[in-house]
C-alpha positions as CSV (number, residue, x, y, z in Angstrom):
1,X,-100.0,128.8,55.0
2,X,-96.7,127.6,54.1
3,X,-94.7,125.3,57.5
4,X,-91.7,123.9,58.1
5,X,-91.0,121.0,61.0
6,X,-87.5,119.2,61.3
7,X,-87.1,115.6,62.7
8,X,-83.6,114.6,64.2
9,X,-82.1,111.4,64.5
10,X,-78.7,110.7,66.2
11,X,-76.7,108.3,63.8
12,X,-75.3,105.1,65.2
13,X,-72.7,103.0,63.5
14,X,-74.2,100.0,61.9
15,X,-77.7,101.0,62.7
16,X,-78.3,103.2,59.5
17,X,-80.8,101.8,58.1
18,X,-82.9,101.0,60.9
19,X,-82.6,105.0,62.3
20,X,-83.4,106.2,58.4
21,X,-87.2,103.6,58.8
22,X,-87.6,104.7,62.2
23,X,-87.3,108.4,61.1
24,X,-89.7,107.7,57.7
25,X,-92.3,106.7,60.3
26,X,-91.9,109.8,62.7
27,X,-92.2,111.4,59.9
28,X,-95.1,109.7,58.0
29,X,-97.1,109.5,61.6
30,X,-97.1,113.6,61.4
31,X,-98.4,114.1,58.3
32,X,-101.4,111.7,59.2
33,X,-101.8,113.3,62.3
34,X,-101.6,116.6,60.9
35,X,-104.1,115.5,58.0
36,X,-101.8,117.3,55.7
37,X,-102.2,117.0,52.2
38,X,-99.7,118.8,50.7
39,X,-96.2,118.1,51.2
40,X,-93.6,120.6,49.0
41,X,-90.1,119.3,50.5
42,X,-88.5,116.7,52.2
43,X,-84.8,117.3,52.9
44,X,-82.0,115.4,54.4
45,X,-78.5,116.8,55.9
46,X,-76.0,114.8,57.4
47,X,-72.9,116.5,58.2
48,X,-71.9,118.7,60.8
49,X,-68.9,121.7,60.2
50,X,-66.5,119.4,59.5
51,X,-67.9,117.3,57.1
52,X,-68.1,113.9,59.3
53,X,-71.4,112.4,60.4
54,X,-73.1,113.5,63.5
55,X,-76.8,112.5,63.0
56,X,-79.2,113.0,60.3
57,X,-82.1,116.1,60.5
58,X,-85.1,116.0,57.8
59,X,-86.8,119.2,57.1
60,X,-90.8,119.0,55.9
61,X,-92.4,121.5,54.0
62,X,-96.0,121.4,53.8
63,X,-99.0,123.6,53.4
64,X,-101.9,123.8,55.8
């Protein structure tokens, strides 16, 4: 079966990078924990209506 989960992650200024490895972790830490072993898409977004930066959202597809 065929899932989706999304991760979000508020953006602060000059903290970037640390947000984007703290976010890799959440994220690696669920595939482990879900013993998933197939991963089809990871996806980033960014922007909100307006185009400027709000906070970042990942969206993991994976099979069961």
């Amino acid at each position: 079966m065929i899932k989706v989960k999304t991760f979000g992650e508020p953006l602060e200024l000059f903290r970037a990078r640390n947000e984007l490895n703290e976010l890799d972790e959440r994220v690696n830490q669920f595939i482990a924990d879900n013993a998933i072993r197939k991963v089809i898409s990871v996806s980033d977004s960014t922007t909100n209506e307006e185009g400027s930066t709000i906070g970042l959202i990942r969206v993991l597809v994976y099979e069961e």
